[in-house]
N, C-alpha and C positions, 0 to 999 in steps of 0.2 A: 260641535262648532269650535271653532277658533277664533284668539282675536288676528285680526290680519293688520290694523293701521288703527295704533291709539286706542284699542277698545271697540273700536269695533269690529264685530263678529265674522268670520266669512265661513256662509253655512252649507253645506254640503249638497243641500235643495232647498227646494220651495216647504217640503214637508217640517224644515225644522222650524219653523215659523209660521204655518200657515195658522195652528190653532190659537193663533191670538187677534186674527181677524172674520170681519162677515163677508165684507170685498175688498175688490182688487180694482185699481186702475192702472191697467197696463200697455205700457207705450208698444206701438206697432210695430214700426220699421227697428230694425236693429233690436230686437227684443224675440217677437215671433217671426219676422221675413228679413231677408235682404235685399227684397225687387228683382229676385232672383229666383226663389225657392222659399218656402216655408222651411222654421227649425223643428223637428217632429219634436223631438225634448220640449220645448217651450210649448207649445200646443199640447202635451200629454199633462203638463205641469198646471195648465189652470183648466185641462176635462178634468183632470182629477179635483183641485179644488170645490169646483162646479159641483162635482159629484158627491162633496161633505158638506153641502147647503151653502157655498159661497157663491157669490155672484161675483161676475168679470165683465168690466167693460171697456172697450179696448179707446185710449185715449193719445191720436194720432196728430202731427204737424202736415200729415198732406190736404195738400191744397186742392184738393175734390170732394164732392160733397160725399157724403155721407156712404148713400147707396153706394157710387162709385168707387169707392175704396172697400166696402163691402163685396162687389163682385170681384176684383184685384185680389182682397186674400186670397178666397175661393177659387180664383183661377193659379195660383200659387201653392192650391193644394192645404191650405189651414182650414182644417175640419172647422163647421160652424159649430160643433158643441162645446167649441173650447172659448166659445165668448157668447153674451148675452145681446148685447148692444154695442155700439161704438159712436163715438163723436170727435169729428174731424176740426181742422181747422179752417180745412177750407168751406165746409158747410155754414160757419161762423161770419165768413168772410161773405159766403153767397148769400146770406142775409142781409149784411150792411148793402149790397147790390142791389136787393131788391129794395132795400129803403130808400135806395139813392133813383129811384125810379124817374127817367124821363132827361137823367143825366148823361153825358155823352163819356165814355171809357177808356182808354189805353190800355192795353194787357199787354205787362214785358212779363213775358213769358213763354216757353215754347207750347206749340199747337195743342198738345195732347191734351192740353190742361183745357181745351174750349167746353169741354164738357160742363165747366160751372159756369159760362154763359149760357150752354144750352136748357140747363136747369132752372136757371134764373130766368130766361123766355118763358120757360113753360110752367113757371109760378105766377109769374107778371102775366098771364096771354098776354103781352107783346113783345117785340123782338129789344135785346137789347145794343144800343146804339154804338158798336166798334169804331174808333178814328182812331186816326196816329196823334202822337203826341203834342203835335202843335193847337188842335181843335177840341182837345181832351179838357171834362170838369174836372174828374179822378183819376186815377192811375189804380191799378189792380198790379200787383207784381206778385207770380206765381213760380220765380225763377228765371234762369238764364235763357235765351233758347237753344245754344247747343252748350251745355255743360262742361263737353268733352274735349272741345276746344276752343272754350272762349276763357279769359281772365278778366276778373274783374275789371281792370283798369279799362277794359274794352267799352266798358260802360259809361266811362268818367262824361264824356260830351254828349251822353243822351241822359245822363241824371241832371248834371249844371243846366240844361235847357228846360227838363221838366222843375228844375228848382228856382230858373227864372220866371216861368208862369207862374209859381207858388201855388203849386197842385199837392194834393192830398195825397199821399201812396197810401193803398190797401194793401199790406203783406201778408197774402194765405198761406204763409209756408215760413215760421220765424227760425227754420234748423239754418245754422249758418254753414254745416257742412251737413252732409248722408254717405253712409256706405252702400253701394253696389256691387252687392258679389265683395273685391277685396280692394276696389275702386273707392276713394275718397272725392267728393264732386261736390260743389257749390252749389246751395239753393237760394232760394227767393231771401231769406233774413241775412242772408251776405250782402247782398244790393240794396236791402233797407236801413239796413247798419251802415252804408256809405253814403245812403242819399240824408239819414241822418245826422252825419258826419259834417255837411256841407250846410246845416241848418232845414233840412226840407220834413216838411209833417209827416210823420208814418202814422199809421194805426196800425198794427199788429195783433194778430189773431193767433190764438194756440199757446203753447209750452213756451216759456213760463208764466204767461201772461193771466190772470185769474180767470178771465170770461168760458174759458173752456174749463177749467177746475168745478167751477160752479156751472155748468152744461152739462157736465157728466155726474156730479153728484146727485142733480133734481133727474138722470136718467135711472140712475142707483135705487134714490127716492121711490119712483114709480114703479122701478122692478121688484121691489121690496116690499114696494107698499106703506112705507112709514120713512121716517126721518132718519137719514143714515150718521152713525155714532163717528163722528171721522179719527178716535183713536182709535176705531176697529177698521180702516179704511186704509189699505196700502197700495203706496207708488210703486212699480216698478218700470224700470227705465235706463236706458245705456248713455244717455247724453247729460252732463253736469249743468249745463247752462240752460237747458229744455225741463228736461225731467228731474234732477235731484235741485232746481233753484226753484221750479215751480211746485215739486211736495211741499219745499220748506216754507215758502210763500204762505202756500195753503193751508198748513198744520197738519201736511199727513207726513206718519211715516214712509222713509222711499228703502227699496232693498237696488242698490245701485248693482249694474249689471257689468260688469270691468273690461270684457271680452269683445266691446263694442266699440262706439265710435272714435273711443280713446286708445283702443287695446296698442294702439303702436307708442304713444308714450309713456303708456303706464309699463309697458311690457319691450323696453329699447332691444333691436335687433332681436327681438323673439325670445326674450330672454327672461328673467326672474323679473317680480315686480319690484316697481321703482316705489315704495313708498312715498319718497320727496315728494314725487311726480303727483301721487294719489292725495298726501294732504293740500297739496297747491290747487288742484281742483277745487277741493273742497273749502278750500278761502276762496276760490275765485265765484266758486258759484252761491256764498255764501250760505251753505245747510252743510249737514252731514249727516250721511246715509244713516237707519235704525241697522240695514246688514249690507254683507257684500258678497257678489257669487258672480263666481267668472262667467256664466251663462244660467239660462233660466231651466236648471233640471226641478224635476216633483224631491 
C-alpha cells in the first residue's frame, strides 16, 4: 500500500485489507454494475471475501424493492455468490407506502420504477391509489421521467405546485447523480434537494441517510447470527455524499472507490489525480475514507 492523499492508504485490492473485517457493506451501482454490465473484478473481490468466512451485503440507492434489484444484478450477469443479501432504498421507501395505506400518490418518476407500486398492491391486497398531482396526499419521487433529456429546471412549476399543496415527497432514490455506462444522469435526490430548496418536506430513504445503515446491519445480524462488531464492518462505495458521508455517519469504516462517480474531477481530462479535488470531497462529505482504490479488485 501507499499513502495517496494525507495518509491515506491507496491499496492495491480488497485483499490488503480485508483481514481486519467479518463484513462488508457494499454499494451497488458504481461499485459492482453500471446499468450496463456487471465489473467481473468487483464480483470476484467479495466471492473471494465470502470465501474466507466474510459476509457481503450489498447496500443500494435504487428505488425498487428489494427483489427487483436482485433480479437486475443477475440479469447484468453479477454472479449471486459474490453477495449474501441486499437492501435497497427503494424497499425502505415501499414500506412507508404501505404505511401510508388508503392514501392517494403521485409518482414523478419514470414508468419503470411502477414495479414498487405493484409490490406495494400485492403486500396491501389492495390496489394502490395513483393521481396526478393536484389530488395527491404524498408524492413518491423515484426520478426524472426521461433523464436523457430533461433538466432539472424542467421541473421548477411542477415542484412550486406540489409545494403549494404542502405535500410530503418520498425520495427512493437520494443519488443526486449515477453513472450509465460513461453517461452522468440525474436521479430522484436531485429533484428532492430542489423541492427542499423551496421549503417542501422530503423524507428520504437510503445513503447517507441512517434507516438503511441500520437495515443492513440487523440483515448482517441474522446472517451471522449474533451482533455485528461495526469496527469489523466496512463501507465500500464510489459516491462521497451517499456512501463515504453515510460510513462516517454510521461509524464504519469506508474504502472509497475513486474510478466512479467522481472519476472525471478527481482524474481532470483523464489525467493524474487531483488530490485538491479528493481532499474537497472529503470536507464536503464530511468523513474520510479508512482506504482508497481506484476500483474494487480482490
Amino acid at each position: 500500500m501507499t499513502a495517496d492523499s494525507r495518509g491515506v492508504p491507496l491499496i492495491s485490492g480488497l485483499r490488503d485489507i480485508a483481514g481486519g473485517y467479518d463484513a462488508i457493506l457494499c454499494d451497488g451501482w458504481g461499485v459492482l454494475i453500471d446499468g450496463r454490465r456487471h465489473f467481473p473484478d468487483a464480483a470476484e473481490a467479495l466471492r473471494r471475501f465470502r470465501a474466507q468466512g466474510g459476509t457481503v451485503v450489498l447496500i443500494t440507492n435504487a428505488s425498487r424493492p428489494d427483489e427487483e434489484v436482485r433480479r437486475q444484478l443477475l440479469s447484468l450477469g453479477a454472479p449471486q455468490d459474490c453477495f449474501d443479501d441486499l437492501v435497497s432504498a427503494g424497499e425502505l421507501a415501499l414500506r412507508e407506502i404501505v404505511a401510508r395505506a388508503g392514501q392517494t400518490v403521485y409518482h414523478l418518476g419514470p414508468s419503470r420504477d411502477d414495479g414498487l407500486f405493484r409490490e406495494a398492491a400485492r403486500r396491501l391486497g389492495a390496489p394502490v391509489t395513483r393521481v396526478g398531482p393536484d389530488a395527491a396526499d404524498y408524492v413518491v419521487c423515484t426520478g426524472l421521467f426521461n433523464e436523457r433529456n430533461e433538466s432539472l429546471a424542467d421541473y421548477d412549476a411542477l415542484l412550486a405546485a406540489l409545494r403549494a399543496r404542502d405535500l410530503t415527497m418520498l425520495c427512493a432514490n437520494p443519488d443526486i447523480v449515477v453513472a450509465i455506462g460513461a453517461d452522468l444522469v440525474y436521479c430522484a435526490g436531485a429533484l428532492a434537494e430542489r423541492y427542499a430548496a423551496i421549503g417542501g418536506r422530503v423524507l428520504t430513504f437510503g445513503k447517507p441517510h441512517a434507516p438503511i445503515y441500520a437495515a443492513a446491519l440487523e440483515r448482517l445480524k441474522n446472517l451471522r447470527g449474533g451482533d455485528v462488531d461495526k469496527a469489523r464492518t466496512l463501507a465500500i462505495g464510489d459516491g462521497a455524499f451517499t456512501d463515504l458521508a453515510g460510513a462516517g455517519r454510521a461509524g464504519l469504516d469506508c474504502l472509497f472507490i475513486m474510478h466512479g462517480v467522481h472519476r472525471d474531477e478527481l482524474h481532470p481530462e483523464g489525467g493524474a489525480l487531483d488530490e485538491a479535488a479528493l481532499e474537497l470531497l472529503f470536507a464536503r462529505a464530511g468523513a474520510r475514507p479508512k482506504a482508497l482504490a481506484r476500483e474494487l479488485f480482490w
